[in-house]
C-alpha positions in Angstrom: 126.0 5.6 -10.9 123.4 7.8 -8.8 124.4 8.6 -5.1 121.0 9.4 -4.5 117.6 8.3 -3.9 114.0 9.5 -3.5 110.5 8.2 -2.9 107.1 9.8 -2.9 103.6 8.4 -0.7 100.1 10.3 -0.8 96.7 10.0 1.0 93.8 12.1 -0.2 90.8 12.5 2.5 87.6 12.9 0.5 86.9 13.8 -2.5 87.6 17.7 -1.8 90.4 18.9 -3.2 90.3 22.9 -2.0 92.7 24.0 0.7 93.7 27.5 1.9 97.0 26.2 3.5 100.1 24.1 3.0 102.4 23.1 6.4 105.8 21.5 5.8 107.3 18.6 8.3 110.8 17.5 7.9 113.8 16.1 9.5 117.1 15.0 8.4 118.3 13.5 11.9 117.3 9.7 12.5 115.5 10.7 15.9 114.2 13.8 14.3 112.4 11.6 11.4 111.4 8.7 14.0 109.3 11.0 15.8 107.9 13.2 12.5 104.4 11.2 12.4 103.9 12.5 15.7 104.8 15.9 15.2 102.5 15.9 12.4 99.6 14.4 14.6 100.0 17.1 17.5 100.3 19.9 15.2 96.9 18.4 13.4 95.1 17.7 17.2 96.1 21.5 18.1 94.4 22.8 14.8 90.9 21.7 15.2 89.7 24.0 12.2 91.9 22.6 10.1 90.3 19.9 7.6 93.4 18.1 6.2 93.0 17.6 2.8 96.2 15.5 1.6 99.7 14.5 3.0 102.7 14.0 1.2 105.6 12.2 2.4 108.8 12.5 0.6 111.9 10.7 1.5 115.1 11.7 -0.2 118.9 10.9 0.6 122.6 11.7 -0.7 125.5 9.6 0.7 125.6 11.4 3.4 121.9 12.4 4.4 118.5 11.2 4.5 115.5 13.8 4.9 112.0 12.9 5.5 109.3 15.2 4.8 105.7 15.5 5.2 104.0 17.8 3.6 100.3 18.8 4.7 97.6 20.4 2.9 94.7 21.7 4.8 91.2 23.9 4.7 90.6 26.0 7.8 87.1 26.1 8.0 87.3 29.6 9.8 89.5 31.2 7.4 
């Protein structure tokens, strides 16, 4: 029997698929991965340059842990 599990969601925005950087989100505390999304949205509001191009969220989890990820690709348009 597998102790483990994992799941995988994606958004594209536009039809764009270039980026010149990857930033990777994640948590493994239930707190930590309750307040992820917003994280995610204050790091995006503090990087106005940034185009965000696709997000990845993977869950994953042992019998002992879950992690939550969310993985971010972006375009900085100044770069």
């Amino acid at each position: 029997m597998d102790a483990g599990s994992s799941g995988t969601g994606r958004v594209r925005f536009g039809s764009d698929k270039n980026f010149t950087g990857v930033k990777v989100f994640s948590a493994t505390m239930m707190a930590d991965r309750a307040r992820l999304g917003d994280e995610v949205t204050k790091w995006i509001q503090a990087n106005p340059t940034f185009e965000v191009r696709e997000i990845i969220v993977t869950q994953s989890s042992d019998e002992a842990f879950h992690c939550l990820s969310m993985t971010v690709f972006y375009f900085d348009s100044e770069a």
